[in-house]
C-alpha positions, 0 to 999 in steps of 0.5 A: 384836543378841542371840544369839537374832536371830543363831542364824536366819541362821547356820543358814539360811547353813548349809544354803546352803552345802551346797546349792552344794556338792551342786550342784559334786557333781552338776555334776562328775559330770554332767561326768564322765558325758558328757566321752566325748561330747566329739569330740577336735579333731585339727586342730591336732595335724595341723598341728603334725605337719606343720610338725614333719616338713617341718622334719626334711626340710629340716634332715636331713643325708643322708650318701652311702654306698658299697657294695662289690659282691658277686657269685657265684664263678659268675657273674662276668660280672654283677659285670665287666659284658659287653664292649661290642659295638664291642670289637673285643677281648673283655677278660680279666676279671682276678681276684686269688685270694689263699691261703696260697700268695700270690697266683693271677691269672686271667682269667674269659674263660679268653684264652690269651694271658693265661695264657701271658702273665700268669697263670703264676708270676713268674720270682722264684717260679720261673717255669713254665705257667700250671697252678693248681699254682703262685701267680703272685706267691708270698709274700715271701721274707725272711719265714718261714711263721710271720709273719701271712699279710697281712705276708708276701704279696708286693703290690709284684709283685702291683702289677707285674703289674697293671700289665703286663696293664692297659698290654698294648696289646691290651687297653689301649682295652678296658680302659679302658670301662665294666664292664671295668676291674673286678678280682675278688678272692677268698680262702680262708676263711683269708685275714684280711680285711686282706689283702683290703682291702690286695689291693683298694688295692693294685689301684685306681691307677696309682703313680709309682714312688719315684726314677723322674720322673712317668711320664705317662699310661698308654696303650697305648703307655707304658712299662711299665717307667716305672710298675714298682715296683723293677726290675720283677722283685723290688721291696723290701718298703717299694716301695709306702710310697715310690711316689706315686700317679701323677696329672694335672690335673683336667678341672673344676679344673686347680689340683687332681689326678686319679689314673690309675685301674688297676683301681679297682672291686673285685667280691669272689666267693665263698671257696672252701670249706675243703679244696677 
């Protein structure tokens, strides 16, 4: 075949081809102009959501979280919770206020028992009425002012004299209901936070004293001697590191213990303000 047969086709190829590409033109923009039109199937996005959620409720680990109550320094009774109507005794409401001074035991019931009893200083601080003037457990007297505050405040007497007011037979059943065996702890604006959280374990459980046999139960009729610390007057500094905490075996499992709750709920209130 000659070259001058062959030029027609060539030609007439040519022009086919750039017919079909005008035509993929026209088509993509065509495609372009209405792809808006086109209504978005959320159908399987929805589904997939749903699996994905039920799958994160079943497999999420939910952690159990604590909470601290905290109440207004006016309104203690809201964190104490009311006695119940059958106590034949109304409970004091027992708060630990710490200063640089040591230690202040009150009762926010204002029971005169209680202060002649409880609240005035020990007789290792030298003893005296109940009048705010004095700390009712002052700080230990083997360290100097200039030691930190959280070293040099005396727990072990404080411990004893937790004691002392929980295992008072008066109130020893009272104590023993729901909302009355809270203990309330404020602080100066001064006081470190660790002596606060020291303060609050130091309150939480009965101990058995380090050398003394298992003192049992608490109850009204114990001796109280049995749960002190030291002699029960001047415990040594190291009393509390060498106790134990006084236990018993539990109700759901007899193979393991339970602790002899003191005051195991801690309900802080409001600092005092500087200089007041």
């Amino acid at each position: 075949m000659t070259e001058q047969n062959q030029a027609p086709i060539a030609e007439e190829n040519h022009e086919a081809f750039l017919a079909r590409r005008a035509e993929k033109r026209r088509g993509r923009a065509h495609r372009a102009r209405h792809e808006g039109d086109t209504p978005l199937n959320l159908i399987a996005m929805i589904d997939m959501m749903t699996t994905i959620m039920f799958f994160l409720i079943f497999t999420a680990v939910l952690s159990e979280t604590s909470t601290l109550e905290v109440t207004s320094a006016k309104a203690p009774s809201a964190a104490g919770g009311a006695p119940s109507d059958d106590n034949a005794v109304k409970v004091p409401k027992v708060t630990i206020y710490i200063s640089s001074d040591g230690f202040r035991i009150l009762d926010q019931t204002n029971n005169p028992d209680f202060a002649t009893k409880f609240a005035g200083p020990i007789e290792r601080c030298g003893g005296g009425a109940a009048d705010g003037t004095k700390a009712t457990i002052c700080p230990r007297p083997d360290l100097a002012d200039s030691e930190p505050l959280v070293s040099r405040l005396d727990y072990a007497s404080l411990y004893n004299q937790l004691v002392k007011i929980r295992l008072e037979p008066t109130w020893f059943e009272g104590f023993g209901k729901d909302g009355n065996n809270v203990v309330m702890i404020g602080a100066d604006q001064e006081v470190p936070f660790e002596a606060i959280v020291k303060t609050i374990d130091t309150a939480r459980f009965f101990l058995a004293p380090d050398g003394k046999t298992a003192p049992g139960a608490p109850s009204a009729a114990s001796d109280v001697s049995a749960f002190l610390l030291g002699d029960g007057k001047s415990p040594g500094p190291d009393a509390l590191e060498k106790s134990k905490f006084a236990v018993k075996p539990a109700a759901a499992d007899p193979k393991k213990t339970e602790r002899f709750e003191l005051f195991p709920f801690a309900s802080l209130v409001a600092a005092r303000p500087s200089g007041g």
